[in-house]
C-alpha positions in Angstrom: 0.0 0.0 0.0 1.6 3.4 -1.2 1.1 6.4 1.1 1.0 9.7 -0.3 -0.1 12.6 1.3 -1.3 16.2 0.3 0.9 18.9 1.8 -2.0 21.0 1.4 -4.8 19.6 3.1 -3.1 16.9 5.0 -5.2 14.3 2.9 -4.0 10.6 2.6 -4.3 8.5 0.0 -3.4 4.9 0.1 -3.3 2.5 -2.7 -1.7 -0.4 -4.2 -1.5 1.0 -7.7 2.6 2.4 -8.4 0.9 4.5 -11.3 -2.1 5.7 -9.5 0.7 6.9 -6.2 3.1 8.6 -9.3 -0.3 10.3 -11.3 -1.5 11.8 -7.9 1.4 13.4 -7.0 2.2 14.7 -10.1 -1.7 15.8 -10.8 -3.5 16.3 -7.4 -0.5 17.5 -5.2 0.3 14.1 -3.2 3.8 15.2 -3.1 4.4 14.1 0.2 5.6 10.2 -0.2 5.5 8.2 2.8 6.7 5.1 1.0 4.9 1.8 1.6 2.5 1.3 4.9 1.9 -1.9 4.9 1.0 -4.8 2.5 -2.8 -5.9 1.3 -4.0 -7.6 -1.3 -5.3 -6.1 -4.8 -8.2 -9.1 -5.3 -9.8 -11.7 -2.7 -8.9 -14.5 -1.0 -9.4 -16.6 1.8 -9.6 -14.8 5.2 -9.9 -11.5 3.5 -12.3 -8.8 3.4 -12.6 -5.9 1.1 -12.0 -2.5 2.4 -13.9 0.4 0.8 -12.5 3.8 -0.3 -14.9 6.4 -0.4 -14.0 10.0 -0.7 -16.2 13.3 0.6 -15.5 16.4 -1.4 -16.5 18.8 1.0 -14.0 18.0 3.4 -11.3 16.8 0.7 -11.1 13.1 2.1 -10.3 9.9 1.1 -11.4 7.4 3.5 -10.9 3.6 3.7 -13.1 1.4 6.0 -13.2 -2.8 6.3 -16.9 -2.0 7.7 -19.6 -2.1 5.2 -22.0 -0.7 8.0 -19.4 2.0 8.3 -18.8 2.5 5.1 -22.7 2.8 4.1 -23.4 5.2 7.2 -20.7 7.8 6.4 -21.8 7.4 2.5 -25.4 7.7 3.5 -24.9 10.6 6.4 -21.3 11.6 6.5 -20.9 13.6 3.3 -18.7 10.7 1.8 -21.1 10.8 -1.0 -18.2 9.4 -3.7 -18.2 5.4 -3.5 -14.9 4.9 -4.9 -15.2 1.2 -4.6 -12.8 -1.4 -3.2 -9.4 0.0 -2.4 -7.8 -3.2 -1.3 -8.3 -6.5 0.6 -7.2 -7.5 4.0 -8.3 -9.2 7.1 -10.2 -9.0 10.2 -8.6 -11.1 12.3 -5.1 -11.5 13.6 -2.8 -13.5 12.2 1.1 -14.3 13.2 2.0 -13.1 9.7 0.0 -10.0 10.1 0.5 -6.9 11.9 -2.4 -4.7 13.8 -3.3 -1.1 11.5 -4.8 1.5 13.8 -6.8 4.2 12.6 -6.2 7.9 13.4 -8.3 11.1 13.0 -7.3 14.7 13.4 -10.8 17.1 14.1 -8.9 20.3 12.9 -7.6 18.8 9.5 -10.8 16.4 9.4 -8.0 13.7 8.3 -7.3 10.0 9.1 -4.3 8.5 9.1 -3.2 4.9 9.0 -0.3 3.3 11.5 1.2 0.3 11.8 4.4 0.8 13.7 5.1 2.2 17.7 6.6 5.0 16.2 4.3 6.0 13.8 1.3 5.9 16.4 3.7 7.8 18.9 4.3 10.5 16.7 0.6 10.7 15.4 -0.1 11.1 19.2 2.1 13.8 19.6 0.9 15.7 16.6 -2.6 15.9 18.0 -4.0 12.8 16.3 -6.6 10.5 18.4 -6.1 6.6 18.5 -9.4 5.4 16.8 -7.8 1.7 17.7 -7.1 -1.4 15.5 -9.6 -1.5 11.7 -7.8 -4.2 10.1 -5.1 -6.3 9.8 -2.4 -6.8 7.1 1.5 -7.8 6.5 4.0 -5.3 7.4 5.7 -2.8 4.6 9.0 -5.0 4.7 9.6 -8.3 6.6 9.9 -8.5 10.4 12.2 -10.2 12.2 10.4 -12.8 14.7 10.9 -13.3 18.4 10.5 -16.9 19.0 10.3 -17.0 22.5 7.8 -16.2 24.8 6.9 -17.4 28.0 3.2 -18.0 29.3 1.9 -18.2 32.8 0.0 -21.3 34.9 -1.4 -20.3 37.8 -2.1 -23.1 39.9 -5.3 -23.1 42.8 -5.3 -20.3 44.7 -8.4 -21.4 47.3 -5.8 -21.1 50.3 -4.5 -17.7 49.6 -7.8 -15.7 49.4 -9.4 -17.1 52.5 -7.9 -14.8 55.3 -6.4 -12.1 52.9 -5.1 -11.4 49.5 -1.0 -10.6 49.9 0.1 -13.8 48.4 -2.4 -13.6 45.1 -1.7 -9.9 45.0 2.4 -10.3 44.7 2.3 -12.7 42.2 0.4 -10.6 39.8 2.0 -7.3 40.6 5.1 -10.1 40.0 3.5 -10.8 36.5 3.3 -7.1 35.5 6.9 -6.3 36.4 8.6 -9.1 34.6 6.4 -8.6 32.0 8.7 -7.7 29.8 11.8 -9.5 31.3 10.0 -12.7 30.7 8.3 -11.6 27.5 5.0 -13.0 29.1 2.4 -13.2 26.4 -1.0 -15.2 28.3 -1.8 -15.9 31.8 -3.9 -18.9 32.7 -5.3 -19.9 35.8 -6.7 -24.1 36.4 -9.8 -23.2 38.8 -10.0 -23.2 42.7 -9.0 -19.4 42.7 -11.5 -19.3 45.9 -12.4 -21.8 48.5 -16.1 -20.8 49.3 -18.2 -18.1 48.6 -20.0 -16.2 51.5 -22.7 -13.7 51.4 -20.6 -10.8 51.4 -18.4 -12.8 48.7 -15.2 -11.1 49.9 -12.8 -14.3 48.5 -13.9 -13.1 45.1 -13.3 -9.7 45.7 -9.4 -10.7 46.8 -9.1 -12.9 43.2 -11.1 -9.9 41.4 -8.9 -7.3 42.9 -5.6 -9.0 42.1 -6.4 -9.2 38.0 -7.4 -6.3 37.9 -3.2 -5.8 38.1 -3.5 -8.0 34.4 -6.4 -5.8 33.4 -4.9 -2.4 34.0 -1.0 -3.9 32.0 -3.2 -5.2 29.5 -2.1 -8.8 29.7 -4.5 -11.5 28.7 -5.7 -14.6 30.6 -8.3 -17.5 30.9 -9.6 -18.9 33.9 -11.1 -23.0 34.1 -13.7 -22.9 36.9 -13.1 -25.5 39.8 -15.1 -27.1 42.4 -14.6 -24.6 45.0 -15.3 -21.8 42.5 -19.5 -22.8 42.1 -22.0 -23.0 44.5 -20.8 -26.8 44.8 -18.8 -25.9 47.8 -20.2 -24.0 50.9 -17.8 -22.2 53.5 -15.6 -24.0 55.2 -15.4 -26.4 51.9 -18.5 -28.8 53.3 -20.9 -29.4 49.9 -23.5 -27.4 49.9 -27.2 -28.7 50.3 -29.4 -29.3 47.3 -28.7 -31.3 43.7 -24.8 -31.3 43.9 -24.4 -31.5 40.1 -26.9 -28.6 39.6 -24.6 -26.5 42.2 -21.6 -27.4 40.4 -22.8 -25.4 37.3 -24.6 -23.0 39.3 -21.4 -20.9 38.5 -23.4 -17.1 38.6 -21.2 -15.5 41.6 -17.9 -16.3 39.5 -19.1 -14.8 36.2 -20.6 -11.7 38.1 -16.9 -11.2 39.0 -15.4 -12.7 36.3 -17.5 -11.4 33.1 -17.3 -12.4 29.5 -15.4 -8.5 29.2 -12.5 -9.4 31.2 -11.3 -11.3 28.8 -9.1 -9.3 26.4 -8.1 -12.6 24.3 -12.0 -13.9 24.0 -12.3 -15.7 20.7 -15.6 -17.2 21.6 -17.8 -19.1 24.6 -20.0 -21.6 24.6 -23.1 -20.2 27.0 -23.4 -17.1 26.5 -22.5 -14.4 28.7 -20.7 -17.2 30.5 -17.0 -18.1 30.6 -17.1 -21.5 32.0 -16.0 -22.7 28.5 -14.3 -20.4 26.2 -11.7 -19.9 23.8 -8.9 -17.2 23.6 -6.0 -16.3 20.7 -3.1 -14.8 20.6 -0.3 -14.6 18.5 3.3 -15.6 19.9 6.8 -16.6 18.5 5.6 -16.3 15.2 2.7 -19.0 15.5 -1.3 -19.0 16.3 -2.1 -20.0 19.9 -5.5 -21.0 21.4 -6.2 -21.4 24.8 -9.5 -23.3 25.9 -10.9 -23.7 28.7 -13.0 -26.3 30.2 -15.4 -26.7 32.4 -15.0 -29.3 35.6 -16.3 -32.6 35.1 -17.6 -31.2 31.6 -21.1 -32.0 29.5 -21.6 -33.6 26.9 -22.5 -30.4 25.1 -19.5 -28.6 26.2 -17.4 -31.4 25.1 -19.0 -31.1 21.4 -18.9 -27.3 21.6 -15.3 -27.7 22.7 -14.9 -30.0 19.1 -16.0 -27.6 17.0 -13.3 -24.9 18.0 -10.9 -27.8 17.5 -11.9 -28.5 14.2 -12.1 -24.8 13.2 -8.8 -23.8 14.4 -6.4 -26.1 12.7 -3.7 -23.8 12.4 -3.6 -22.8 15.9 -1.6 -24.5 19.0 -4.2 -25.3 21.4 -3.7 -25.2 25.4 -6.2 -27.0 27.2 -7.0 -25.5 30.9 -9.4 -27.4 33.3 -9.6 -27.7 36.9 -9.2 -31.8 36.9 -7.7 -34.1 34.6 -4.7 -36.1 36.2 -4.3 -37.6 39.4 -1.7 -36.7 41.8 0.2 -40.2 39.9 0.2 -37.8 36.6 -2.4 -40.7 35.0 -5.3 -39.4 33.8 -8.7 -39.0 35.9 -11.4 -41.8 35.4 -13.9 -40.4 37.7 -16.7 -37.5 37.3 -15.6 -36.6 40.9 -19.3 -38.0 42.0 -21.2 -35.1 40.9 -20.0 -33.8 38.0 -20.7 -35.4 34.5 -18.1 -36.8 32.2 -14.8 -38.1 33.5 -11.5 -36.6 32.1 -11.1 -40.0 30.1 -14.1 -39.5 28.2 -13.5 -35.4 27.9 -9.8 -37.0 26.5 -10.8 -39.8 24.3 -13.3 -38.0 22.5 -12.6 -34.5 21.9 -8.7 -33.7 23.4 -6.5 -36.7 21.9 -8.6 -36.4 18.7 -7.1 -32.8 17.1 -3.4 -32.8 15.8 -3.3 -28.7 16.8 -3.4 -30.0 20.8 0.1 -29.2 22.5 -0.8 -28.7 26.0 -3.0 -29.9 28.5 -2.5 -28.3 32.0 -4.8 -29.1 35.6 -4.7 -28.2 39.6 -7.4 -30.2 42.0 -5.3 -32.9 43.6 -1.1 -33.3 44.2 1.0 -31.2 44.3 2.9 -31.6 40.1 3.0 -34.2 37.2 4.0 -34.8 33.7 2.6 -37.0 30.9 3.3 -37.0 27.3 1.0 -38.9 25.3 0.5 -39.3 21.2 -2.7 -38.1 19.6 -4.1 -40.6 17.5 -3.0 -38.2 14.8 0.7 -38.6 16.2 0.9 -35.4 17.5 2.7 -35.5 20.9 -0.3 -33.8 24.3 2.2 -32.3 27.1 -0.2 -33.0 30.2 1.0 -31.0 33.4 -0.6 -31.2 36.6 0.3 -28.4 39.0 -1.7 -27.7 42.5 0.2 -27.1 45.8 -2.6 -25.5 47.8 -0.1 -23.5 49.2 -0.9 -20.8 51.9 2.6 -19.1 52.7 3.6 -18.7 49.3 2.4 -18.4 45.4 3.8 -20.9 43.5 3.4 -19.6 39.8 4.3 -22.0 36.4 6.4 -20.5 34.1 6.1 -22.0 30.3 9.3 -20.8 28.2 8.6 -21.8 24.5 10.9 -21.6 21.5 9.4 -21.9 18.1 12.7 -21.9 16.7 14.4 -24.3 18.6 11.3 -26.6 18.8 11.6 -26.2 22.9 9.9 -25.8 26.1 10.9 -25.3 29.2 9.1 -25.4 32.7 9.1 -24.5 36.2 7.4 -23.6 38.9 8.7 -20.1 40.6 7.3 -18.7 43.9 7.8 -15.0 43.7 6.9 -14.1 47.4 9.7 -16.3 48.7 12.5 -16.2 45.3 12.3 -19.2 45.5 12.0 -22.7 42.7 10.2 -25.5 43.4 12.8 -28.6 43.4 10.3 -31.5 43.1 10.6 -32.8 39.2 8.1 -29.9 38.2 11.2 -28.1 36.6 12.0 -29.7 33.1 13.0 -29.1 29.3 11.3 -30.7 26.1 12.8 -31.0 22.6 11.7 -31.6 19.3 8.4 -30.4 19.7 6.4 -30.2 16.6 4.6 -26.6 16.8 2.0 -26.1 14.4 2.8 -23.7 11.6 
């Protein structure tokens, strides 16, 4: 896409035509060459979406838009009465080969701008130009070198560290947010028990709430699997509550009145809505598509089905499973529904999780303390199953997942920031030769 602006007016234009970039300056005054801004497509393909150019002439603006409600509104209402067609194609969604283009606009010039780079959006910023956020997505204006590590975040249950007060759970995520960076920390997951009981004035939730709202604010993304302790299943003091037990285990509306559907900066998609007992989140990382799901408890049939169809729809994606339980303390895998749930983590295995080549990971808390098992899909890809729990109450033990896409690596441990400390209990290993999906 060639960028040429009009010293007069401040007017972009953007286009993928070489001749059309060369004719405007020479004939409309776009003298002002910015080079390329990024690269779209000139016809369709899959995952693309045209973007419309439309022009207003009283205000002496071109105007692209991947919004056909947009683009009919502003033609309709906005003075944009010339429909200058499609200008070029690109996508809505990320992609690890595609780069975020935000939109700017300037109310004294009555301009947009496009940006793609932190230093093109910094200086817009600085030049009086408002962040109207991310419009589309497409490849960057010359080829970017790829960081193919990254490290994501397990968070094991955290039932013990909420009940009194909320130091431990608070230090780990301020933790989180100060080696952000350091660590390159791309997702943070969490495998259910966050509270132990809920009580009238809910105040356990408020501790958990409280302490992500450290993620919310830095703008890291996370997923949270649902446990036993975190529905109505479990009454204080951690007795079962009275009632239909398996009814109380989904009766899960305290957790998602703290926890709601917009937390999740990463949400690709849920199964119930307004509910994020099972959901899916992406990101992009090291160059390659990740998808982390999470599961349900003891899951239902349904949610095991819904749970297959993001499988099967995301092919090109490396998929990490989170649920509250699925091994034993032994690292096997779990045979029972608990007693009140529904399906065992055998069945939620055999006939959804081992079935999809794009499975990598597979991480649970419940029982024991930590436990690995690799296991081969029955298409041959290789399921990394890691159980991590502790229950801790003095400290916050916190799972740290190195990956290199380039080395075909990862490495794991499991760090306690409040006390500097490494767990020295086999939870701290390296696998090679992993086969990422690409």
């Amino acid at each position: 896409m060639y960028h040429r602006i009009r010293t007069s007016s401040g007017d972009s234009l953007y286009t993928t035509n070489a001749n059309e970039a060369a004719n405007a300056a020479t004939t409309y005054g776009y003298t002002d060459d910015r080079g390329v801004a990024f690269r779209a497509a000139s016809a369709t393909g899959t995952g693309l979406s045209p973007v419309y150019r439309i022009y207003s002439p009283s205000r002496g603006e071109h105007f692209w838009t991947i919004d056909a409600t947009e683009k009919q509104d502003l033609v309709s209402t906005g003075g944009f009465t010339t429909d200058e067609g499609i200008g070029f194609y690109a996508s809505k969604t990320a992609d690890a080969c595609l780069v975020p283009v935000y939109r700017f606009s300037n109310t004294t010039l009555k301009k947009h701008r496009f940006a793609t780079t932190q230093a093109e959006r910094d200086s817009l910023r600085a030049a009086g130009w408002a962040d109207e956020g991310i419009k589309l997505y497409a490849a960057p204006s010359s080829p970017q070198p790829v960081d193919t590590k990254f490290t994501f975040v397990v968070i094991p249950d955290t039932q013990n560290e909420v009940v009194s007060n909320s130091t431990l759970i608070d230090h780990r995520m301020q933790w989180l947010v100060d080696n952000r960076s350091a660590l390159d920390i791309r997702f943070v997951t969490q495998t259910g028990d966050m509270q132990n009981w809920d009580t009238p004035d809910h105040i356990q939730y408020e501790r958990a709430s409280n302490a992500l709202e450290k993620l919310d604010a830095a703008g890291i993304p996370y997923a949270l699997a649902i446990g036993n302790h975190d529905s109505a299943a479990t009454c204080p003091g951690g007795s079962a509550c009275p009632g239909n037990v398996n009814a109380n285990l989904r009766n899960t509306t305290t957790f998602n009145t703290y926890f709601p559907v917009t937390r999740f900066q990463a949400l690709a998609g849920v199964y119930e809505t307004g509910k994020c007992d099972n959901a899916y989140h992406t990101f992009t990382a090291g160059g390659l598509n990740w998808l982390v799901l999470n599961l349900e408890l003891w899951a239902r049939t349904g949610a095991v089905e819904w749970a297959k169809t993001v499988l099967a729809q995301h092919p090109r994606h490396n998929v990490i499973v989170i649920t509250h339980s699925h091994q034993t303390s032994s690292g096997a895998i779990e045979q029972s529904n608990g007693g009140y749930g529904n399906n065992s983590p055998q069945y939620v295995f055999d006939n959804a999780l081992k079935q999809y080549a794009n499975v990598r990971f597979i991480f649970s808390g419940h029982v024991g303390t930590s436990a690995y098992r690799k296991t081969t899909g029955i298409q041959g890809n290789e399921i990394h199953q890691i159980l991590t729990t502790y229950h801790d109450s003095s400290t916050n033990p916190t799972r740290l997942i190195e990956v290199d896409t380039a080395a075909n690596t990862f490495s794991t441990r499991v760090y306690s920031p409040y006390t500097n400390a490494e767990k020295q209990d086999g939870s701290k290993f390296s696998v090679s030769n992993v086969s990422w999906v690409r």
